[in-house]
NUKOL-238514 format. One record per residue: residue in one letter; x, y, z of N, C-alpha, C, O in turn. Coordinates in steps of 0.1 Angstrom, whole numbers, plus 5000, padded with zeros to 4 digits. Layout:
AXYZXYZXYZXYZ;...
END
This chain:
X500849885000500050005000500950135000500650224992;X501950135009502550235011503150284995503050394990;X503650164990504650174976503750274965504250364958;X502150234966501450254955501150394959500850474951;X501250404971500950594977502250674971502150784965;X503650594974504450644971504550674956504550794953;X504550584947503650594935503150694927503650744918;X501850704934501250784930501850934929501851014919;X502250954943502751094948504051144935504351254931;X504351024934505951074926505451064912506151114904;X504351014909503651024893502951214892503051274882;X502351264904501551354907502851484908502551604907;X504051434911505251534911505351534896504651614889;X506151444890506251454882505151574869505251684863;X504451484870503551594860503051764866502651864860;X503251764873503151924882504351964879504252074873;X506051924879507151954874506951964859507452074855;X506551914851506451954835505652024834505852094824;X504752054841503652164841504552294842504652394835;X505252264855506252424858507052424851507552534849;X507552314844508552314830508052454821508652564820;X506952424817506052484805505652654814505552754807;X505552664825505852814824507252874825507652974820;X507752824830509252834826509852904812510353014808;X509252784807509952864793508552964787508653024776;X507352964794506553064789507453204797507653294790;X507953214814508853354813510153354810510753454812;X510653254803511453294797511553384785512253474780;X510153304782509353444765508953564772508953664765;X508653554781508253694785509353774788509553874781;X510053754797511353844799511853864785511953984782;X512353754775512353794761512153924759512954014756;X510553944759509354034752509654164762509254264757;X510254194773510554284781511554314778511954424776;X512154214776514154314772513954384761514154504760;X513254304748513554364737512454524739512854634739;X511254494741510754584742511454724750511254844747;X511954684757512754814772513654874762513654994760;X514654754753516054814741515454914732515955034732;X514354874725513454914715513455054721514155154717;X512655074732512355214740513155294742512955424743;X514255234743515455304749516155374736516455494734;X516355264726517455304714516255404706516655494698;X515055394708514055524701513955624711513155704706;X514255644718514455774726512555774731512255884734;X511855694731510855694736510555694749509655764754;X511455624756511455584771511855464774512755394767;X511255434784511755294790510855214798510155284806;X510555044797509855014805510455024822511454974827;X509355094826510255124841510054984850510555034860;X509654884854509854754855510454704852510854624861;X511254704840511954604833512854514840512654394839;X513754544848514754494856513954434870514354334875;X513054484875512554424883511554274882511754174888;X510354314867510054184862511254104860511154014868;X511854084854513154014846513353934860512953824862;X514054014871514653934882513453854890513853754896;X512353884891511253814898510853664885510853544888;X510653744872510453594863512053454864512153334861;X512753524868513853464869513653324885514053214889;X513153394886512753314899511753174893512053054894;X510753244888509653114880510753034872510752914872;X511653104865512653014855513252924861512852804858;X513852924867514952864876514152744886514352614885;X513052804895512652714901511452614895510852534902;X511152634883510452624879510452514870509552444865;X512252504868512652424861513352374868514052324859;X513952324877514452274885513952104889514752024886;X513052064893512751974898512251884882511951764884;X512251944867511751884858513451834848513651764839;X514151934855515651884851515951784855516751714848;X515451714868515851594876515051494872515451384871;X513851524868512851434857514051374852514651274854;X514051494844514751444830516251374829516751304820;X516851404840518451324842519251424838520351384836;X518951614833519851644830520351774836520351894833;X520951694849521651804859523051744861523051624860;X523651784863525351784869525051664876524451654886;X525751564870525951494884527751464882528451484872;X528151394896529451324896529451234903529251224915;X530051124891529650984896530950904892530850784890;X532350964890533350894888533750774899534050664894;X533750774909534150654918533050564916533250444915;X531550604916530750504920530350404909530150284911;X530250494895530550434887531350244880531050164871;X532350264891533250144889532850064902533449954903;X532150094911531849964918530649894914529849924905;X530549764922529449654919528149774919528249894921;X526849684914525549744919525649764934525949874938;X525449674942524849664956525849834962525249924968;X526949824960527849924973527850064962528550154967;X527450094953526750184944525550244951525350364955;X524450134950522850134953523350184967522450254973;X524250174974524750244992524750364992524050444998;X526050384982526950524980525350614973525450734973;X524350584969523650664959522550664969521850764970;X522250534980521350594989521750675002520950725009;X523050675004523450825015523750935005523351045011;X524250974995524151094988523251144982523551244975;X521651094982520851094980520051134993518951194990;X520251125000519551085013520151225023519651285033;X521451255013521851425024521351475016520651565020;X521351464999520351594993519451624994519051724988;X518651525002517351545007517451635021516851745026;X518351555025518251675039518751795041518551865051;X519451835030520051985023518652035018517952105025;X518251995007516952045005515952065011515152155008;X515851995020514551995028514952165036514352265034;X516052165045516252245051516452375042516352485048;X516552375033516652505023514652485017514652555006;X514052465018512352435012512452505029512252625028;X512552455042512552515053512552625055511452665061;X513352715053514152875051513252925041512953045044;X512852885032511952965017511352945022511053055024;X510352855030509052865038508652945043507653005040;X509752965057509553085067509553255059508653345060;X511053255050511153415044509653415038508953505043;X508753295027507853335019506753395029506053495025;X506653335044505853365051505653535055504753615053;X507353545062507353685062507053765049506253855052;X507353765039507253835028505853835025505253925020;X505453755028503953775028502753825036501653845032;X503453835047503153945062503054085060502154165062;X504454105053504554205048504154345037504154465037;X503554195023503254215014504454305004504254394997;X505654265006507154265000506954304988506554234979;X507254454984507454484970509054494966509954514974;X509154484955510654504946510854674952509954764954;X512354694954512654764963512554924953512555034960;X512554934936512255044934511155094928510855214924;X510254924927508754934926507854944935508054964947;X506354914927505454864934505154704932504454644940;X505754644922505454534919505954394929507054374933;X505154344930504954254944506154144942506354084932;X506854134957507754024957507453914960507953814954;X506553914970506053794980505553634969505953524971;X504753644960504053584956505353484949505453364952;X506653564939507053464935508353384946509353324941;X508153394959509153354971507853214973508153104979;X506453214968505653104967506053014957505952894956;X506453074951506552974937507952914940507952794941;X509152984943510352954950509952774959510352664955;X509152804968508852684981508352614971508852504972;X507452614960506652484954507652434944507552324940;X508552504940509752444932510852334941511352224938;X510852424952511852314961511252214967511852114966;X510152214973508952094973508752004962508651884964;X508752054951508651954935510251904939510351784942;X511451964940512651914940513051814950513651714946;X512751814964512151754977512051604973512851514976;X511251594968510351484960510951404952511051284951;X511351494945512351414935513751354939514351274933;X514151414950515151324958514551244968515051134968;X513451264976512751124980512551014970512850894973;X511951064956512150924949513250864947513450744950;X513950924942515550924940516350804954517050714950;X516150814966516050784979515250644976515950544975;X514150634975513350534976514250454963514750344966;X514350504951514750404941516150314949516450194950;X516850434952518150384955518150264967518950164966;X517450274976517050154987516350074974517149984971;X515650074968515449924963516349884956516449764954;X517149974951518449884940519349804955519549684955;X519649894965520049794975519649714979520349634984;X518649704978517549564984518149464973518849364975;X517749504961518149394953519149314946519249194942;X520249444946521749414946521849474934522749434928;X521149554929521449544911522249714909522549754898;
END
């Protein structure tokens, strides 16, 4: 029962991570659509979008965390695996369930910390420091990206104990 909960949960991450995949690269178009427009303004002596730098650094937030936990989907983050590489399965499936097992507890404690700041910032109602435009909301999206990432090292965790279980 537990496995099929477990299961589920990491099928229900997953697809919520491709979901945040896809806005991801929708603010990446958007910041796009702000730079050039802000150059455009600027090099015509029109003006300038006065946001510009403030959206850009808040959509950067959606980018990043947004895509983060769908990079681990996909297998394509930095890893280094030169020593473990050359051992058997079984003492591999070890080494990958304790370094697995602290990046969970790194992360968890960093999803911790973005928790409490989003909280305060949201007490506050946190604007970008030369706008009006609101900070608080994307320090939410921050916590649901590290929560998606969370997850993805709990499965990561879970796999790695069954490859030890099994020796493979």
């Amino acid at each position: 029962m537990t496995s099929g909960v477990l299961s589920s949960i990491f099928r229900t991450e997953r697809w919520v991570s491709e979901k945040l995949a896809i806005v991801s690269g929708i603010a990446v178009f958007i910041m796009m659509l702000i730079t050039v427009t802000d150059l455009f303004l600027i090099n015509t002596g029109i003006g300038t979008v006065g946001i510009a730098v403030e959206s850009i650094e808040m959509l950067m937030i959606a980018v990043v965390f947004g895509a983060l936990a769908y990079a681990d989907v996909l297998n394509k983050h930095v890893s280094a695996n030169i020593l473990t590489d050359r051992l058997s399965p079984r003492p591999r499936a070890v080494f990958d369930t304790f370094g697995y097992s602290l990046s969970l507890a790194i992360c968890l404690i960093f999803t911790w910390e973005m928790f409490g700041y989003a909280v305060q910032m949201t007490a506050i109602r946190k604007t970008c420091l030369s706008s009006d435009l609101p900070y608080y909301p994307f320090t939410w999206f921050a916590v649901v990206g590290f929560v998606l990432f969370d997850l993805r090292y709990l499965a990561r965790v879970v796999d790695s104990i069954g490859a030890w279980r099994k020796g493979q």
